[in-house]
C-alpha positions as CSV (number, residue, x, y, z in Angstrom):
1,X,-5.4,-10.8,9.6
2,X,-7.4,-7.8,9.7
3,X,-7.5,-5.0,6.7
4,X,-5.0,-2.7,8.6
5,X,-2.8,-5.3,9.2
6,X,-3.2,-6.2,5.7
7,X,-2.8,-3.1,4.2
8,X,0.7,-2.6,5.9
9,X,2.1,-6.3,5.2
10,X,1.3,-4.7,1.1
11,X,2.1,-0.8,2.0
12,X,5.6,-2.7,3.0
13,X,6.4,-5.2,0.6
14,X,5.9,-3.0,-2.2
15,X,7.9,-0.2,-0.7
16,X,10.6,-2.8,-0.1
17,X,11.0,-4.8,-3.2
18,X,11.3,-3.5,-6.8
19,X,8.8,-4.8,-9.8
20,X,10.8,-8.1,-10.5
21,X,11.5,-8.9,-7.2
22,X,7.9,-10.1,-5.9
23,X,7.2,-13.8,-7.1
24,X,4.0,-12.5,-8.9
25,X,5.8,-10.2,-11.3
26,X,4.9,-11.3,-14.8
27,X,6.1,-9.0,-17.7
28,X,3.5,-10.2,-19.9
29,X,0.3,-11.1,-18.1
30,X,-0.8,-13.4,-21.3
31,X,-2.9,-16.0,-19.2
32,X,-4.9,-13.0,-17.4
33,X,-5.5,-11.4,-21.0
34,X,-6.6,-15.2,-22.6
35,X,-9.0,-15.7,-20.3
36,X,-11.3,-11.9,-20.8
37,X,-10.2,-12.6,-24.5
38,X,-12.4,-15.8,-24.2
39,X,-15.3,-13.7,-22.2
40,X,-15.8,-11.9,-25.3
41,X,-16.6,-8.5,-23.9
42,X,-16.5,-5.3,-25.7
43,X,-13.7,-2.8,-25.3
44,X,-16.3,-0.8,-23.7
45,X,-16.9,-3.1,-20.7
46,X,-16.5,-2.0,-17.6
47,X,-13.5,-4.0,-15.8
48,X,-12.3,-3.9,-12.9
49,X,-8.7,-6.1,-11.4
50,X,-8.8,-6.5,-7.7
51,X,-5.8,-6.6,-6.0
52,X,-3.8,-6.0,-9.3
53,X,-1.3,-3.9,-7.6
54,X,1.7,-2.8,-9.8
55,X,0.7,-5.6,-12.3
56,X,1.0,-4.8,-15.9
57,X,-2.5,-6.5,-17.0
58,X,-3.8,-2.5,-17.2
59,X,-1.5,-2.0,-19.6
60,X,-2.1,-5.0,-21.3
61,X,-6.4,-4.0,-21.1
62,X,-4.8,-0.1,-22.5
63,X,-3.2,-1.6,-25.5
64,X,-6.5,-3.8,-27.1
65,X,-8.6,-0.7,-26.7
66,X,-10.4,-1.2,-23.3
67,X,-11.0,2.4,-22.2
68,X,-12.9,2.0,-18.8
69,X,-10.4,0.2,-16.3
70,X,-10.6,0.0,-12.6
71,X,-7.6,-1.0,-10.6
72,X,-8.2,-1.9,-6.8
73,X,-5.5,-2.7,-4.3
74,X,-4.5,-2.1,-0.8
75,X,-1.6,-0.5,-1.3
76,X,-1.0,3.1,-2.6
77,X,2.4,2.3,-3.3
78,X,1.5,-0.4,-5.8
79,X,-0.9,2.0,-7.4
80,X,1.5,5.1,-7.7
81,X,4.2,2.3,-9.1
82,X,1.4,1.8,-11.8
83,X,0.5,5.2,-12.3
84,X,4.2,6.1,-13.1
85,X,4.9,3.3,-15.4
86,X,1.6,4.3,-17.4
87,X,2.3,8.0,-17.6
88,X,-0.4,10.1,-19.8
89,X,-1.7,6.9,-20.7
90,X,-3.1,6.2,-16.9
91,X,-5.5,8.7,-16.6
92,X,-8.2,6.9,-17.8
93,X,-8.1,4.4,-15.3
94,X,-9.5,4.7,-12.2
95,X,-7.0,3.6,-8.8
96,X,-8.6,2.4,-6.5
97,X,-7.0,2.2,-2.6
98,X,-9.2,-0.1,-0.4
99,X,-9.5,-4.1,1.1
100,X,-11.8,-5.6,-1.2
101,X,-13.4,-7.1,2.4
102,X,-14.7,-3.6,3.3
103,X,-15.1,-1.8,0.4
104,X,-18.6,-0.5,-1.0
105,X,-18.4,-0.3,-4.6
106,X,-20.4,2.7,-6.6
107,X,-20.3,1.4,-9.6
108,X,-21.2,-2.1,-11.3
109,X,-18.7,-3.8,-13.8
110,X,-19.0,-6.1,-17.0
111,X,-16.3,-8.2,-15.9
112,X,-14.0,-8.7,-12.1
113,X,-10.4,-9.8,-12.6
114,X,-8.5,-11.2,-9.4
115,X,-4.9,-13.1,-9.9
116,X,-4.0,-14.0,-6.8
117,X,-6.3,-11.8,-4.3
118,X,-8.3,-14.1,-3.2
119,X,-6.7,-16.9,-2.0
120,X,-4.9,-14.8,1.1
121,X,-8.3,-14.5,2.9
122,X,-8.0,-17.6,5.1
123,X,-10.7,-16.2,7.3
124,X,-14.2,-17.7,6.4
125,X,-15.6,-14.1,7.6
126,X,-12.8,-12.4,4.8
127,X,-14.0,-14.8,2.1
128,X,-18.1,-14.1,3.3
129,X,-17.8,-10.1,2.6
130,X,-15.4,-11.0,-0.9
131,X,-18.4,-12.6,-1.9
132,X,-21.3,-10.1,-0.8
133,X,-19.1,-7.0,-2.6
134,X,-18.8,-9.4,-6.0
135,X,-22.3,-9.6,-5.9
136,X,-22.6,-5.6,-5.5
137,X,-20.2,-5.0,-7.7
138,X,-20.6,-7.3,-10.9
139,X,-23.7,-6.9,-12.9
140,X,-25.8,-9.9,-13.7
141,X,-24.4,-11.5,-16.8
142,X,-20.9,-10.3,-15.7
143,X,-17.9,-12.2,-15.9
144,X,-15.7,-13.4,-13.0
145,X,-12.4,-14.0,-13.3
146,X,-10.4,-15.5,-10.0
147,X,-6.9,-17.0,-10.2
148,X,-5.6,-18.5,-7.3
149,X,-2.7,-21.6,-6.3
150,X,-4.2,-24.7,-7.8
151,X,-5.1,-27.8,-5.1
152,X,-1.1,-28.5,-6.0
153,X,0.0,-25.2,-5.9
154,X,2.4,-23.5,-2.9
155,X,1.1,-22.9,0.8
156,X,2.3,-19.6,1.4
157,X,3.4,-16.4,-0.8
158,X,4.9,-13.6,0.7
159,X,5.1,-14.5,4.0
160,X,2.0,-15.9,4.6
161,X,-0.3,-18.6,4.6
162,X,-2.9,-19.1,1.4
163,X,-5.9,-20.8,0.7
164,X,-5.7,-23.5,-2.5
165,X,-8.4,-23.9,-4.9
166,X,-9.6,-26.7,-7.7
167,X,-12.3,-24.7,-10.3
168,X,-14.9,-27.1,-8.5
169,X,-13.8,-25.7,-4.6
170,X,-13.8,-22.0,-5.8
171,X,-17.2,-22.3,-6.9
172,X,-18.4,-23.8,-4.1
173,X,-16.8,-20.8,-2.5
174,X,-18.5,-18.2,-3.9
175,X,-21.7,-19.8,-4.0
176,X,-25.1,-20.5,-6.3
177,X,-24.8,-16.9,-7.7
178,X,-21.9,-17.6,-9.9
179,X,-22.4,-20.3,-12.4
180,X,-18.7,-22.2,-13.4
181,X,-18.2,-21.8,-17.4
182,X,-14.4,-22.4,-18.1
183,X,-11.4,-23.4,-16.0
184,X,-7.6,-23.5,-17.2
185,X,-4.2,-24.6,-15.4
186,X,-1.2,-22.1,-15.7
187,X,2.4,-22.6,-14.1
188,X,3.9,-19.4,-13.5
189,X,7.8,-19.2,-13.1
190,X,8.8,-16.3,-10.6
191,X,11.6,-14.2,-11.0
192,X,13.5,-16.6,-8.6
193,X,12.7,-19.5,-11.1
194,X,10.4,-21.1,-9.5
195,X,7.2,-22.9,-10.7
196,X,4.0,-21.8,-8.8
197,X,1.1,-23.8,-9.9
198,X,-2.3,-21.5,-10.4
199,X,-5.5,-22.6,-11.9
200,X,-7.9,-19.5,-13.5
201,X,-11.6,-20.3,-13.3
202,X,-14.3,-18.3,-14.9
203,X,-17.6,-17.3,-13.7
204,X,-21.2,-16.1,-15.0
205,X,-23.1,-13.6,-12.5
206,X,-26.4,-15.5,-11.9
């Protein structure tokens, strides 16, 4: 799938379903917000969460203090579905529209959140350019954070296929750059009731 093709599978599911009605809705994003609690950064780190959408971890990173936030995604509609919920409390963070495959970051960050970004690029070519902006865009020492469907995890979400990960896998993935420093399970229950297995891993920039 290329990015436009990309972008209007998002620009459309987001126009089409409501907040709770995607299988990744998660009212309280505690797993994201354990895992950069254990990174120990500042709550003047630079953060950035790829792909997080309409996701409420911004407003989890708003609420303990962190007062430079980035939020990347494909779809405008996610982001102005953010953007609204925040209000006043918003304009601090900085929205981001672009495919994380082609986009040229001009700034570096203390620590890259993705939950459930990464594991859609089934292209070896998709995953390669992932890999060469996380290396432009986190700062050496950064922290990586990546959730994506554990080994056991589903095939598909939304419509379409997935790539599955074990820590071990991922960080084969992104390569010698990133060192592995903590993994975790988590199952998520959907909306629908479902159980979606994921596994968080967490990386060091080399």
């Amino acid at each position: 799938m290329n990015d436009l093709d990309r972008q209007a599978h998002w620009q459309s599911v987001y126009a089409t379903k409501a907040e709770r009605e995607v299988s990744w809705f998660q009212e309280d994003p505690a797993p994201s917000l354990d895992v950069i609690a254990e990174a120990g950064i500042s709550t003047d780190a630079r953060i950035i969460d790829v792909g997080g959408g309409a996701s409420r971890l911004v407003d989890g990173l708003l609420e303990r203090g962190f007062s430079r936030v980035a939020v990347l995604d494909l779809s405008a509609k996610a982001l102005e579905a953010a953007k609204m919920r925040l209000g006043r409390r918003g304009d601090s963070v900085a929205w981001i529209v672009a495919d994380v495959t082609t986009w040229n970051p001009s700034d570096t960050y203390d620590l890259w959140h993705d939950r459930a970004a990464f594991h859609f690029l089934t292209d070896s070519a998709d995953r390669e350019a992932y890999v060469a902006c996380l290396k432009k865009a986190v700062r050496p020492r950064g922290h990586v954070i990546i959730a994506t469907f554990a080994s056991d995890g589903p095939e598909r979400c939304s419509g379409l296929p997935i790539v599955r990960y074990d820590p071990e896998a991922l960080a084969a993935t992104l390569g010698p750059s990133f060192e592995l420093v903590a993994s975790r399970r988590h199952d998520h229950v959907t909306p629908g009731g479902n159980t979606q297995r994921f596994q968080f891993s967490r990386f060091l920039r080399v």
